[in-house]
Structure formats: structure tokens, C-alpha cells
Residue, then its C-alpha position, 0 to 999 in steps of 0.5 A: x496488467x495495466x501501469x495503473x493496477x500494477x501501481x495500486x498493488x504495489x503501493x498497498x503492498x510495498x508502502x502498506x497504504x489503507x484504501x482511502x489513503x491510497x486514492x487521497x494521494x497527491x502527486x505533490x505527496x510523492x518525493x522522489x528525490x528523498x524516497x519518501x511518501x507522505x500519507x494522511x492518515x486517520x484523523x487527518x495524522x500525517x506520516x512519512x512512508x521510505x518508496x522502495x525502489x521497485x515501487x518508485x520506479x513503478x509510479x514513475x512509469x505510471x506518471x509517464x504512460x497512463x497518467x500522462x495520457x489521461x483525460x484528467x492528466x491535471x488532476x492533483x491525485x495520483x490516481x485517475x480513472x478515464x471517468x474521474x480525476x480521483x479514483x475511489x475506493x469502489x475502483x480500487x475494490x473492482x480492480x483487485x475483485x477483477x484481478x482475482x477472478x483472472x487468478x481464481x482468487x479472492x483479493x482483498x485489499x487490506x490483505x495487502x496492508x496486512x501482508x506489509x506489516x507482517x513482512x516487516x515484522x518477520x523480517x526483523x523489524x521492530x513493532x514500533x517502526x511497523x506501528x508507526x509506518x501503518x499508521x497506528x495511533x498505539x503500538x497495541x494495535x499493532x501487536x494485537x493484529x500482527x503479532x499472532x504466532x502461526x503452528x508453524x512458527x511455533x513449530x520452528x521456534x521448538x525446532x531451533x531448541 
């Protein structure tokens, strides 16, 4: 796997990215100092986004190998492509489409954000701190999507009584 899609998964699944927020992104918006990513969102909202430390260290060797050797090496968005200093939606959607043939998977990317969310969730997060890290302009829609009990939670629910 290329440094380049390897960066792509990762920031949609460690940083919950939509697409068009991931390929507007900005070396400018990259903060490694503070760990910090800013995104622009929907409505041209901004927010702040922690970088895990596997995801920093992730873009930090894609900036130096594959960006570093791109034609478009001065482009202000952090993802190039060898045709264009801004990589695009239908990119990205090639990249996961090919790598889930290669794993005989479908690969959606907003599975990624999903995942994200979800995660956070599970693992004790509070739904106002998942809303306001996706992104949401009201905490209804983050719960209307991410909080839909599965049998098996239900199950385990029961199991703790």
C-alpha cells in the first residue's frame, strides 16, 4: 500500500474526515506541534480535530516520501495526485473501490466516518464530544445515526443483569 493511500484510510478512519473535507485539506491545516487538524466543514464551519499519533506519523512520512517526490510537491492540499496538485473525490473513491477489490470488499468511504463515530462512541465517549468532532451542526444527528443498538448489544445489556 502506497504512503498515499495508506494516509487516506487513516485520516478518514482515525480523524472521521467526510471526502470533500479530506481532499480540501491544507498543509497549513496540519498542526503537529499542538496534534491538532483543523477541517472545514459544512457551511464552511471550522473544527478542530486531536491527530492520533499513528495518524501523524502517518502523514509525517507521507509528506516526506510521496509528497515530497510529487510533481505538484508545492500544492497547499495535502493530497496530490501525479495528475493534479488537489486530489478529488472521485480519487479517493478509486483508491478505496481498488482496495476492496484487492481484499474482495466493497469499501465505502463514509463507512470510515461511521466507524469513527461509532468507536468513540463504544469506547465511552460522550455524544456531544462525538457531534462536535464530525462535525454536526445538532447533537440529533449525531444520535439519530450512531446510536442504533445492535441485538448484540441488546443481548449483552441483558447478560450484565
Amino acid at each position: 500500500m502506497t504512503f498515499n493511500n495508506k494516509t487516506i484510510i487513516y485520516i478518514l478512519l482515525y480523524a472521521g474526515l467526510r471526502v470533500s473535507e479530506l481532499v480540501s485539506l491544507k498543509i497549513k491545516d496540519l498542526d503537529f506541534l499542538t496534534m491538532n487538524l483543523k477541517v472545514v466543514g459544512k457551511g464552511g464551519k471550522y473544527r478542530e480535530v486531536p491527530l492520533k499519533p499513528e495518524l501523524a506519523e502517518t502523514i509525517k512520512a507521507y509528506l516526506e516520501d510521496e509528497r515530497k517526490n510529487s510533481p505538484f510537491a508545492t500544492s497547499e492540499y495535502l493530497l496530490v495526485t501525479q495528475r493534479s496538485g488537489r486530489m478529488d473525490a472521485d480519487t479517493v473513491n478509486k483508491v478505496l473501490k481498488k482496495l476492496g477489490k484487492t481484499l474482495n470488499m466493497t469499501i465505502f468511504p463514509h463507512k470510515f466516518r461511521h466507524t469513527f463515530c461509532t468507536r468513540l462512541l463504544k469506547k465511552g465517549a460522550d455524544l456531544t464530544t462525538v457531534a462536535k468532532l464530525a462535525g454536526h451542526a445538532s447533537i440529533q444527528t449525531t444520535a439519530s445515526f450512531y446510536i442504533n443498538t445492535s441485538r448484540e448489544d441488546k443481548q449483552e445489556a441483558v447478560g450484565l443483569l
